[in-house]
C-alpha positions in Angstrom: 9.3 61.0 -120.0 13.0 61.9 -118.8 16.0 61.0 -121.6 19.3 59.5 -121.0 22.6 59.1 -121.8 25.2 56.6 -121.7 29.0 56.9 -122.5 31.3 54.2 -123.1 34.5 55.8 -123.1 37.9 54.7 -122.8 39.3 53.1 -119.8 36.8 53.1 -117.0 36.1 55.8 -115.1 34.7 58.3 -117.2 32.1 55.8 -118.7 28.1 56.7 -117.7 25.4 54.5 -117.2 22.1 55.7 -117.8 21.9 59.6 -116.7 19.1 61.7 -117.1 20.0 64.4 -119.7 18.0 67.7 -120.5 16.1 67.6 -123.7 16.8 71.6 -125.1 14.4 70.8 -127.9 14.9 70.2 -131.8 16.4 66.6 -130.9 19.3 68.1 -128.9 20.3 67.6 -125.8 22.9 69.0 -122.9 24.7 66.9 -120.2 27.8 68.1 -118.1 30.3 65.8 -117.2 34.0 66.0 -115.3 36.0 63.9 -116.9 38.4 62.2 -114.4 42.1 61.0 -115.1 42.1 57.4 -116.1 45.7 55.9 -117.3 43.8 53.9 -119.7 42.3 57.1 -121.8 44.8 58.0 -123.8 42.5 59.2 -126.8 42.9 56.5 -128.9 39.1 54.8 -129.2 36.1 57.2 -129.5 33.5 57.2 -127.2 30.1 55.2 -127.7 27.7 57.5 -126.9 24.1 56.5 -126.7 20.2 58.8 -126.1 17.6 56.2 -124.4 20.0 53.2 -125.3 20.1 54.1 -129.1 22.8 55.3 -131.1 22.0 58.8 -132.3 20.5 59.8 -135.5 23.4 62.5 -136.2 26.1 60.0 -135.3 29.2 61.5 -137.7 30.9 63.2 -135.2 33.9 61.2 -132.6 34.4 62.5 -129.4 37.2 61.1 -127.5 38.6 61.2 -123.4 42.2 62.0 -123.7 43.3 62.4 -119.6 47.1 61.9 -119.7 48.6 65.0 -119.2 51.6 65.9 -122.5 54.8 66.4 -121.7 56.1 69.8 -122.6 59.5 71.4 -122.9 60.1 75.1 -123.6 63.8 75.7 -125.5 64.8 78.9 -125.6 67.5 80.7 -127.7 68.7 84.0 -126.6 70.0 86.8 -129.2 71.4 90.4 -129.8 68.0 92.1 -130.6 65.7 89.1 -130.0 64.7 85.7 -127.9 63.6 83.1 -129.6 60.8 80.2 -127.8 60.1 76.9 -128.9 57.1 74.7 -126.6 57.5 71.3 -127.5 54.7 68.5 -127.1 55.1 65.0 -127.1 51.3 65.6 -128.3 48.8 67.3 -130.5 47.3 70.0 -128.5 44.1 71.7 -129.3 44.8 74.7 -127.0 47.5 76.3 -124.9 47.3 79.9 -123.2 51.5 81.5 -122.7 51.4 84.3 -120.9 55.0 86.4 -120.9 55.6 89.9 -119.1 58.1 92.3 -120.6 61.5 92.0 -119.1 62.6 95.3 -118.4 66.7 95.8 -117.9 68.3 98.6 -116.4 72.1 99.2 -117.5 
């Protein structure tokens, strides 16, 4: 008998009605989802996530759609012997990659 999964989330379009998920034993399971911009998800109100229209057993954890993209602003302060970066969020980020190359000056 196939499992499934439905996903309240917040705003509209990343909510899921009734999916088939795979069952990778041990009461797990895995479903893959793209998660679509939606004005309303800002990543206030958890999702409601629900296996064969029950709440999980193992419901502690809060998973939440955030899809509005943060404002960022790099400030930079240039010395003698060293620059000085500061990236600026109008948000909590989890993760962000910066990638700088050496700049090499010739006098």
């Amino acid at each position: 008998m196939p499992n499934y999964i439905s996903i309240d989330s917040e705003g509209t379009n990343n909510d899921v009605s009734n999916h088939v998920i795979e069952n990778t034993g041990s009461g797990s399971f895995r479903y893959n989802r793209i998660i679509n911009y939606d004005p309303l998800a800002i990543g206030i109100d958890p999702e409601v996530i629900l296996i064969n229209e029950q709440l999980p057993i193992n419901n502690s954890d809060f998973y939440y759609t955030d899809t509005i993209t943060p404002e960022l602003d790099l400030e930079a302060t240039l010395g003698e012997s060293e620059d000085t970066y500061r990236l600026i969020s109008n948000e909590a980020l989890s993760y962000i990659e910066i990638k700088m190359s050496p700049y090499i000056c010739s006098q």
